[in-house]
N, C-alpha and C positions, 0 to 999 in steps of 0.2 A: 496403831492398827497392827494387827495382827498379820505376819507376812504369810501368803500363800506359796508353798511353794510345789516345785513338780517335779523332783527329784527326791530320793530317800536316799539321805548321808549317814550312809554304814563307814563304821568307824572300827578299826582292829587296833587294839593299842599292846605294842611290848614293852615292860618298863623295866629299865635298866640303871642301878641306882650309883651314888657316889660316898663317900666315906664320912665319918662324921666332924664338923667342924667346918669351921670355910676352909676350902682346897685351896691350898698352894703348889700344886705340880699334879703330873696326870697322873692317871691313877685306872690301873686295870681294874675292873668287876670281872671279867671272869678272862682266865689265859690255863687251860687243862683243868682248871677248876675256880669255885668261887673264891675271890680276894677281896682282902679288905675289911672283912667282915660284912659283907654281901650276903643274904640268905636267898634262897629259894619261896618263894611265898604264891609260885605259879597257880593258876584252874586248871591246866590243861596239863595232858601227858605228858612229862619231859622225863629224860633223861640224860642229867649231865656229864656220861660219860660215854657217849659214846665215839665210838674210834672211826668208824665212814661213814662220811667224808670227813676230812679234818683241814682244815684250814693250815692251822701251823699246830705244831708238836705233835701230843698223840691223842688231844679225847677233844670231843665238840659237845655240843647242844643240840640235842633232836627233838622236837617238835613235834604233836600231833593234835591238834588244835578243834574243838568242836564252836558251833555255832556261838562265839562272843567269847571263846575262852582266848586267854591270854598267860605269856609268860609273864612272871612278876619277879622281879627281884626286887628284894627290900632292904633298908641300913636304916638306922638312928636319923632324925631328923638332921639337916647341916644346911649351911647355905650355898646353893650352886653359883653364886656371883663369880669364883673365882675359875671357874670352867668355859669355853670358849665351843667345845664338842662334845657330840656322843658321837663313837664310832664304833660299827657294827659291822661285823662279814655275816656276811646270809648268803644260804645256799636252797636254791626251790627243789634239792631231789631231780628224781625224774621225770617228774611231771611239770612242775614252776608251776608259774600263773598264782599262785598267792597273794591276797587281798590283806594286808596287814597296814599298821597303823600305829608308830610310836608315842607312849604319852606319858608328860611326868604328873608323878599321884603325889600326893599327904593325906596323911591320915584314912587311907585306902578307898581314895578317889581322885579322879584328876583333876588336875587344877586349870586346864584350859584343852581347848579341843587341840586333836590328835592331830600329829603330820602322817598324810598318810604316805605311802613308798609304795614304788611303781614294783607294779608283779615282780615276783621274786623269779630269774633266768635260772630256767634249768640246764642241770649239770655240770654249774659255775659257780663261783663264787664271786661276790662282787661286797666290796666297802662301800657301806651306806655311811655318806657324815652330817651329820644334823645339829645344826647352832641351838644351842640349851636356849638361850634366847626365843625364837621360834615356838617351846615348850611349855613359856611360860607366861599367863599373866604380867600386866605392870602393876611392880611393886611385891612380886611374892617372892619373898624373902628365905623360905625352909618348905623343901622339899622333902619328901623319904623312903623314894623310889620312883620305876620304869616298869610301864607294862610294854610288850608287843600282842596285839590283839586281835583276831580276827575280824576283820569291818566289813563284811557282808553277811552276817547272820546264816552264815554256811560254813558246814565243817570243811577245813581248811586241808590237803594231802599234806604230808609229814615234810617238813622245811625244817633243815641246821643254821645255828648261828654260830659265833667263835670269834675269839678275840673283841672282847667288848671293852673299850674305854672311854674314861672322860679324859680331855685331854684340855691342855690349859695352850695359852698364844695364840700365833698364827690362824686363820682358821683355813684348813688342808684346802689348795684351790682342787678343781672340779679335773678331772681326770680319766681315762679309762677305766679308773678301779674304784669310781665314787659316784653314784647317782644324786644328784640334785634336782632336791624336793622342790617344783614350782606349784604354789597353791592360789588358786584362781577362786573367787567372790563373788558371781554376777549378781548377789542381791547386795554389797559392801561398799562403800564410796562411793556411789552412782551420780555423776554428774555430765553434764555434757562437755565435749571434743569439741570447741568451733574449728570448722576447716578452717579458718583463716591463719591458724598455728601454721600451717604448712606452706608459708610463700616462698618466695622467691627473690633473687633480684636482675632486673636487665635480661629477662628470659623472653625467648623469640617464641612467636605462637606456635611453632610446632613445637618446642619444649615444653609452652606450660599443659598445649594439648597431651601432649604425651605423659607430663608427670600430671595431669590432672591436680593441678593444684590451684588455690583463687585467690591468689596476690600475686602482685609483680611490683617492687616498688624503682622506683627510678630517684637514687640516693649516692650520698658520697659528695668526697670535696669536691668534685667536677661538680654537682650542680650549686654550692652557695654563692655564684656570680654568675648565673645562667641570665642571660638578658633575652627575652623572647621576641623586643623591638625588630634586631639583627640577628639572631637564632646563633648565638657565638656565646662562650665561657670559659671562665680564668678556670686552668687546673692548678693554681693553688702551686704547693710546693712540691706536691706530685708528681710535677711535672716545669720544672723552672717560674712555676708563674706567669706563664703564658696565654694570652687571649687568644685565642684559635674559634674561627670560625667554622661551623657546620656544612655539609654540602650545599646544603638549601639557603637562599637567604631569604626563605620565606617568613613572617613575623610567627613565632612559634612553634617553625615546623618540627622540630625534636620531642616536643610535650605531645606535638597533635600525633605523630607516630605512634609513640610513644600507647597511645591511648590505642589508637585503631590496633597495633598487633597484641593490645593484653585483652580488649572486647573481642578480640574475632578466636581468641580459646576460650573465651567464658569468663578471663580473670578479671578480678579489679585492678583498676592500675593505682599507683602509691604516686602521688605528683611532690618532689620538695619545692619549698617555696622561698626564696631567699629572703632573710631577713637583716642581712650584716649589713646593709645600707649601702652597699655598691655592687654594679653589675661592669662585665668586662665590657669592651670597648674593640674595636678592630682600625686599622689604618685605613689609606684609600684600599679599592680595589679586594677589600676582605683581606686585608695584608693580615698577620698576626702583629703580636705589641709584643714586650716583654715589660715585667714590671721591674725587672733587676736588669737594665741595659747595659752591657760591658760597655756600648761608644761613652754612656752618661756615667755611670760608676766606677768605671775603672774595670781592672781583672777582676776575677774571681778565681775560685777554686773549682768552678765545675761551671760548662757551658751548655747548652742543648744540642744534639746532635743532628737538630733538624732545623735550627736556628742559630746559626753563631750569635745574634747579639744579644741574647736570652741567656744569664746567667744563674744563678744558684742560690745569690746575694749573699753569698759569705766571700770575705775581700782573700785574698791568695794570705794574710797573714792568718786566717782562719775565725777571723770577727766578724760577724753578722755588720751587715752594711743596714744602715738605719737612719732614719730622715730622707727616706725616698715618697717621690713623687706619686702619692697613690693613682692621681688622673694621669700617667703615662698609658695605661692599661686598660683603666678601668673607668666610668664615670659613676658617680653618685646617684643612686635609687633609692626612693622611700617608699611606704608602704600605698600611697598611692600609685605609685609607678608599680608594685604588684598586683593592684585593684585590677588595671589594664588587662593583664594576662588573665586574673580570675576571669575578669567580665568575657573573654576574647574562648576560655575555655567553655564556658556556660552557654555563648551562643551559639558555639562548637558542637559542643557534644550536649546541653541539655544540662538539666541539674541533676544531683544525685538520684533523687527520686525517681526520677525518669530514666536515667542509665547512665547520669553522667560521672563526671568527677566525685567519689567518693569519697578519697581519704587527702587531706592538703595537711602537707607536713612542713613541721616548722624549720626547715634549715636541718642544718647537721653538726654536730657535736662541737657548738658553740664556746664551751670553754677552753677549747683549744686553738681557738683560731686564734691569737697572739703566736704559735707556730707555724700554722697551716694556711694561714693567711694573712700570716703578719705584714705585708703589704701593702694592706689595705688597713689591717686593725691590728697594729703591734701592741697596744695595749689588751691583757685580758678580761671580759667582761663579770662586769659585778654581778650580783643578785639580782641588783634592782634592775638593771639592764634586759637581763632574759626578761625577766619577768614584765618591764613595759612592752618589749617587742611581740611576745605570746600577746597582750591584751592589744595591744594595736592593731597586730597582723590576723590574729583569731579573727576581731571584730570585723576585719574588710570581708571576712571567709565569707562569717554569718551574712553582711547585708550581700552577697550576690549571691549566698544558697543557702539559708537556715539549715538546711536538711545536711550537709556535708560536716566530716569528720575534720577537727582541727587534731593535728596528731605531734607529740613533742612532749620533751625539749630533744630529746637525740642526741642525751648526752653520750659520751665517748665510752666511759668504764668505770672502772672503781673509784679514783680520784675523783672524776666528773661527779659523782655519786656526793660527795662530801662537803667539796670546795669549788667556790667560783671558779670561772677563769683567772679574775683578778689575781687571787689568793695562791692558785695554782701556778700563776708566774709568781710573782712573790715568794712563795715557798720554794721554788726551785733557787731563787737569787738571794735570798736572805737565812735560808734555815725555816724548820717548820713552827715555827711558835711568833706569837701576836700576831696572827694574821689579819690583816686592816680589815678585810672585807668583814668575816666572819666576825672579829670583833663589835663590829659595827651593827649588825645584825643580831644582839643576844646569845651569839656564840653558838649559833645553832648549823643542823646540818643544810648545805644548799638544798637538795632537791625536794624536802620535808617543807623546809622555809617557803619553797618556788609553789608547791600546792597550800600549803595553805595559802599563800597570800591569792591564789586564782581563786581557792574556794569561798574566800570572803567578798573577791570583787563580783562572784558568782551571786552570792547571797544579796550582797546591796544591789545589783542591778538587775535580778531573775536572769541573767544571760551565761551561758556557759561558754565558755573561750577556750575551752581545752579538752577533747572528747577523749582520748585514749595520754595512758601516761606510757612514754616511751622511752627506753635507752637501748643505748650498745653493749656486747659484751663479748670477749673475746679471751680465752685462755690466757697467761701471762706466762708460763713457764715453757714455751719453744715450740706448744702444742700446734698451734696457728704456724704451720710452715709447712715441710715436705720432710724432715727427718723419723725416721721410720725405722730407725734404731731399738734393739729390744728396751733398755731403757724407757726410750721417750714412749714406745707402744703401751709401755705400763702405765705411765705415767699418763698418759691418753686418756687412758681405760680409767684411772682412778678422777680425772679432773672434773668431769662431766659431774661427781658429785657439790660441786661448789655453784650449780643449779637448783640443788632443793634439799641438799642435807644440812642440818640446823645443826650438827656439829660435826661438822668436817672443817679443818683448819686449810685454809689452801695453801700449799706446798711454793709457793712464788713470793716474790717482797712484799706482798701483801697480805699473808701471814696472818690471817683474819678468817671468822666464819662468815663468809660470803651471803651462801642462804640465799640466792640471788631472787629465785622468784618469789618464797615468803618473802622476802623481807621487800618491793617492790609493792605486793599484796596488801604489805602491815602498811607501810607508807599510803598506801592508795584509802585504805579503811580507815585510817586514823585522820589524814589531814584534807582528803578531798574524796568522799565517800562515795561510791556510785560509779569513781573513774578505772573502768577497767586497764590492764595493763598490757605490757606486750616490749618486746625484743626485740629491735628491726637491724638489727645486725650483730651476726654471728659466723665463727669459721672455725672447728676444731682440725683445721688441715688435712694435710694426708690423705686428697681427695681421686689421687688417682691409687691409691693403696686401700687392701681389706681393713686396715687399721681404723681408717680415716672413718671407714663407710661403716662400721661398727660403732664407732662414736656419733655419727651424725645419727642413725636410728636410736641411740639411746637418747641423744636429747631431745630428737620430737615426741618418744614414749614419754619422759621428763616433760616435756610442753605439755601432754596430754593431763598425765596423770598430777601434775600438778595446778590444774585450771590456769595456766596462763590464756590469754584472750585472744592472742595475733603474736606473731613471728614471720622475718622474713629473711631469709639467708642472705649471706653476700660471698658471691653472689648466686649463678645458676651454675653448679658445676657440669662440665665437660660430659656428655650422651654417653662417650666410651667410657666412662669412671666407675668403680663401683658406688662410689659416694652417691654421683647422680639416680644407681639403682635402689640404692638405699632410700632414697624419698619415695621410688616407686612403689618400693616393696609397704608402705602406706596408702598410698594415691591409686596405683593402676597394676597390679603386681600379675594381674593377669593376661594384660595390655586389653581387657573391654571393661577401664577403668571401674573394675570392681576395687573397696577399697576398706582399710581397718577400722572397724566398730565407730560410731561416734556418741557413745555413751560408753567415759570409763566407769570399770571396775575392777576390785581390788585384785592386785596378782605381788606377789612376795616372793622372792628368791635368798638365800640366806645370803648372800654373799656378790650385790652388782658391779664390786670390780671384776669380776671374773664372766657372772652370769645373771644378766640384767630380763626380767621380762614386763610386759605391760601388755593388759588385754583390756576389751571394749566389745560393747554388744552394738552390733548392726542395725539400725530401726530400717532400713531398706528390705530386710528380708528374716529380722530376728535372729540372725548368724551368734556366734559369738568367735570372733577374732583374738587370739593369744600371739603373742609375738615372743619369741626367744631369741634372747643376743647371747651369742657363746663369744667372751671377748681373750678366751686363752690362746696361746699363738701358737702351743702344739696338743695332742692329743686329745681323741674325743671324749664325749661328755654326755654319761645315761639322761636322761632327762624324765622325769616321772611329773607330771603334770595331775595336779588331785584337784579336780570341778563340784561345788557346792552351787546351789541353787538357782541351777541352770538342767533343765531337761531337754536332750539332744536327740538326734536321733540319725541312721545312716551312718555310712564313713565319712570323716576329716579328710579334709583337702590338707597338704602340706606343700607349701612354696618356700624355697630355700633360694638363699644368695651368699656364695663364699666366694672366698681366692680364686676361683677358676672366672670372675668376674660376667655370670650370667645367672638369670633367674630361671630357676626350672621346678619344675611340679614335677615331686616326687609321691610312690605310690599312696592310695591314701591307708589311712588309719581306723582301724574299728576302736570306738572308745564305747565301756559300757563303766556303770556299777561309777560312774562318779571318776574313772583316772582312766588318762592317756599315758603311753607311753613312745620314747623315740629316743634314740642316740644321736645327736648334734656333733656335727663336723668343728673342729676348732675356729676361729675367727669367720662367724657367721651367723645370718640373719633369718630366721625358719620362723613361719608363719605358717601357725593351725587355722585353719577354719572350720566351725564343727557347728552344723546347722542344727536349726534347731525344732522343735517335735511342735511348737504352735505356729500359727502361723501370725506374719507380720500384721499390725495392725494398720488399718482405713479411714481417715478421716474425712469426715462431710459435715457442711454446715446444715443448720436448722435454723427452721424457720418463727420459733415458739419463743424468742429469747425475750425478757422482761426491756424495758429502758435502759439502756445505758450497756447492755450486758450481749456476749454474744454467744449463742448459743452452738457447739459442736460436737457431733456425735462421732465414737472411736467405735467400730466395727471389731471385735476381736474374736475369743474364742473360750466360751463358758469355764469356771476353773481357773483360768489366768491371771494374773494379777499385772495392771496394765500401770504404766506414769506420763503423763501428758506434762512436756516443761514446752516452757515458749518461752521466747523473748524479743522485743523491739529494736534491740541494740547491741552488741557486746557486752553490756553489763548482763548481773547475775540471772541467771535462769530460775522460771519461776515455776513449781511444781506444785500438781493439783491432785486430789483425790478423790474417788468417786465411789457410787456403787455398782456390782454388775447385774446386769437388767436379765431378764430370762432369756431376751431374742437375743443374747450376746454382743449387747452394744452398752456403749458407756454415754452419760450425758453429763457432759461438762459445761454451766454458766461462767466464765470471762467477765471480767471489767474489758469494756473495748479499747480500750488503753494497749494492754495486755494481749494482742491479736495473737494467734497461735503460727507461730512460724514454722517450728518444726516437733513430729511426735520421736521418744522414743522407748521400745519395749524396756520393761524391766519383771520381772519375775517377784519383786520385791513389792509391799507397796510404798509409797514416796512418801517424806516426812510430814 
């Protein structure tokens, strides 16, 4: 279908070409004059010699531009592969405000639409650097010049340019003296944001009310021994292995809290569920236990400070002490003995459907528990193991709430991703080759292996045991800490790609293309289709620093724009943080939890170690919300923002969070003709809001719908072009198409399968 759109994308292109051959080093097009064998091939008045203003030496490029004329320079066909920039100083004159638009041509046309550049500042001079990349089609191979071109079909006041090269390596980071081009799509990628990307973990109701967010999960090795009998839990190695009791020795009281302060902000709460087959145990009188007792084992190397006879269980010679008593601590539970707690939370709070327990998670990053809780399970568990506990433990889910999320396995991180636990110890103690488990298995990857084999038991028994496919993931290169060193800041800045770039090598021993959430997606699509995905623990540290709080908004634009399904922090950072404002500046950035778009669309920046952005259209009000991450650690950064297929109207709101660690509404913006403009403070977080000229759409049900089908009318606004997605579950959202009716209402028949959960605008129509 043909897209409607309600804006007109004037396009000014200036082409500025390169030498012939593929370039091996950079190479001026013009420095007092043309080089290289560069011609002049412009529409427009030029002359290239003239002396005011001059950038460097003594002659520049003056401009005088009528309705779509452009400068042109032209060279012999060559391949731009070997070039990395085009860099341009521009000067707007007197006057500025110039509407222009870079584009590479062949054969004296362009080969892909223009970048456009934010108004040219008058009386200054300013380097534009634009990744050849950005220019061009995939796959075009010979270019044979660069237009700059007027992109409002209005004669242009007379603008200098000077010093124009291609320039090969590095690509220039963002700077005082360099505008970066952000180009914003709202008719391009369009899919839905579920909030539930933005959770949380162990956050108090006034936090999650405040960060407006709807997860709370309650996870970690404190809870794989949580016995809700006596409301007490081993922490594991965390904490010496200790069974410690709760205040309450009410049966559950810690889940039933738990629940009441995530309902009473609006959140869901995340329950884990233990599945290693033992829960902690307490003395008389709530005493604690130790599972590594110095009276019973002897010394050790490290004791608890709040229990002398709670050790470490490594013996003072530095060897793991082994063949201990796992019932010192703990007693034996099976998956009936977690029925009890289902059942006790159900007549609690109801079932999901009703507002109860939502999401029941399988345990916590079980291949590690031969460390973390080796105590109880020194051996590391196989394939086959996860994978009977998932179907055992799923199935108790299902008979006490059909309607409730089983969520797992939660594995740990990259290893977890590959190999068993089994394997995992193995390979630490033996080298990494024949690994027994993996052997055993066709020599395939664990969590590949772990869905299919649920998707098959799915298949033979119509029963699904596993709603959401979950792991953890956490930096490996020091990023996960407090150091805030210019190094590790760089280093911050660049990791966040080993979330959803398919060729980034990650800088850590793992030395691999990560690819975390496609590759999670491919796994989900390939071996148990239909199972959405999701993150529930993450930390790129440095949460009381702007570093921190620059990385954590780049990976929930990452969560966005990459359709992951659920995400839950670990845990809830600190109110005084900027980190903690960084989730705001999504959630509540106004504090009357207004918040970022929940339908992405496409936004591109050349270069997201430096300048990452992510935007999203509002179905609350038709907004479209732009987010810029400035992650340089000094100097500011022009910012030119060029909007396609989105009609605005009014001034932009702008809300900024930096270094000075508060959120503040800075003046707003007039955006016309398709581009905003703004210069961003270094290491910081500036959100556009740029409302928009139709208004939001209305839905009501109708009463005419045939059998089976349900019938719902979208209220809009004649000319618009509306998308209606719904869905039942976290999995994929389903989009509809329709026609529009004269009284400016849309009519939509449903499978009632399919109920319409939520609408959202898009300018575009849907596929």
């Amino acid at each position: 279908m043909k897209s409607i759109l309600h804006s007109v994308r004037i396009t000014v292109s200036l082409l500025l070409a390169t030498a012939q051959g593929r370039a091996q080093s950079s190479q001026a097009i013009y420095d007092d004059s043309l080089q290289n064998g560069w011609q002049n091939w412009s529409w427009a008045s030029v002359s290239l010699s003239n002396t005011n203003p001059v950038h460097a030496g003594t002659q520049s490029i003056s401009v005088t531009a009528g309705a779509w004329q452009a400068l042109y320079f032209h060279n012999n066909p060559f391949d731009p592969a070997g070039f990395t920039n085009l860099t341009i100083w521009t000067h707007g004159g007197t006057s500025g405000g110039q509407l222009l638009q870079v584009q590479a041509v062949s054969g004296g046309g362009a080969v892909a639409p223009g970048q456009s550049l934010a108004p040219l500042a008058a009386n200054s001079w300013q380097q534009i650097s634009i990744p050849v990349s950005t220019l061009l089609p995939p796959g075009q191979s010979t270019i044979d010049g660069f237009w700059v071109q007027d992109r409002s079909g209005t004669a242009q006041p007379t603008f200098y340019v000077d010093d124009i090269s291609l320039i090969t390596g590095p690509t220039p980071p963002p700077g005082t003296n360099s505008t970066v081009a952000v180009r914003v799509d709202a008719g391009a990628n369009c899919h839905p944001i579920p909030p539930e990307i933005y959770g949380v973990a162990f956050a108090s109701t006034a936090e999650l009310s405040d960060l407006n967010v709807p997860l709370n999960r309650s996870g970690g090795n404190g809870t794989t021994r949580y016995n809700w009998h006596i409301n007490a839990a081993n922490h594991a190695a965390d904490w010496y292995s200790e069974s410690i009791g709760s205040a309450s020795a009410t049966p559950g009281a810690d889940g039933d809290d738990f629940m009441s302060q995530s309902r009473a902000a609006g959140a869901q709460p995340m329950l884990t569920i233990p599945t290693i087959g033992w829960v902690a145990k307490l003395g008389p009188s709530r005493a604690r236990l130790a599972s590594f007792s110095i009276a019973k084992y002897g010394p050790q190397q490290a004791r608890a400070p709040d229990f002398a006879d709670a050790g470490n269980g490594v013996a003072t010679n530095g060897v793991d002490i082994t063949g201990n008593d796992p019932n010192d601590a703990n007693l034996p539970a099976d998956s009936n003995f977690q029925l009890g707690w289902m059942q006790h939370l159900t007549n609690r709070w109801g079932r999901a459907a009703a507002g109860g327990l939502r999401y029941y998670i399988m345990d916590n990053e079980p291949s590690i528990w031969s460390s973390t809780h080796r105590d109880v399970h020194p051996t590391g568990p196989t394939m086959d193991e996860i994978r009977d506990k998932i179907l055992d433990y799923g199935a108790k889910v299902k008979s006490v709430d059909p309607n409730a999320l089983v969520v797992g396995p939660e594995e740990w991180g990259w290893s977890g991703y590959f190999y068993s636990g089994y394997d995992q110890q193995w390979g630490g103690a033996h080298g990494w080759n024949n690994l027994p488990d993996r052997t055993a298995h066709g020599n395939v990857d664990y969590l590949p292996w772990l869905l299919d084999q649920l998707r098959r038991t799915n298949n033979a028994t119509g029963q699904r045991l596993l709603d959401l496919f979950t792991v953890h993931y956490y930096p490996q290169g020091g990023e996960f800490g407090s150091d805030v060193s210019t190094s590790m800041q760089l280093r911050r800045n660049r990791s966040t790609r080993s979330l959803w770039d398919t060729n980034y090598v990650d800088e850590t021993w793992i030395n691999d293309k990560v690819r975390l959430i496609p590759r999670l997606k491919q796994w989900a699509a390939q071996y148990y289709p239909g199972t959405p995905v999701g993150i529930t623990e993450y930390n790129w540290g440095a949460e009381d620093h702007i570093n921190g709080a620059t990385a954590q908004a780049d990976v929930l634009g990452i969560f966005g724009r990459e359709g992951l399904d659920l995400a839950t922090r670990w845990t809830t950072p600190a109110s005084t943080t900027p980190t903690y404002k960084a989730v705001k500046m999504y959630r509540n950035y106004d504090g009357n939890k207004s918040a970022f778009g929940d339908t992405s669309v496409a936004a591109t920046a050349p270069d997201p170690d430096n300048l990452s952005s992510f935007a999203a259209l509002r179905s609350a009000d038709g907004a479209l919300t732009v987010l810029v991450i400035n992650k340089v650690l000094s100097g500011t950064t022009p910012v030119a923002l060029a909007l396609t297929n989105f009609v605005g109207t009014g001034p932009a709101q702008v809300w900024q969070l930096t270094s000075a660690n508060a959120i503040s509404r800075s003046a707003d913006l007039t955006y016309s003709s398709g581009t905003l403009s703004n210069t961003v403070p270094a290491q910081s977080i500036t959100l556009f809001v740029l409302p928009s000229a139709a208004p939001a759409p209305r839905m009501r049900l109708g009463t005419n719908a045939p059998p089976g089908q349900l019938e719902l009318w979208l209220d809009g606004q004649a000319g618009t072009s509306y998308a209606l997605l719904s869905s039942s579950n976290l999995s994929s959202w389903l989009p509809f198409s329709t026609n529009l009716l004269a009284s400016n209402s849309f009519r939509f028949l449903l499978p009632t399968a399919n109920s319409a959960r939520k609408f959202y605008r898009s300018q575009q129509s849907p596929p």
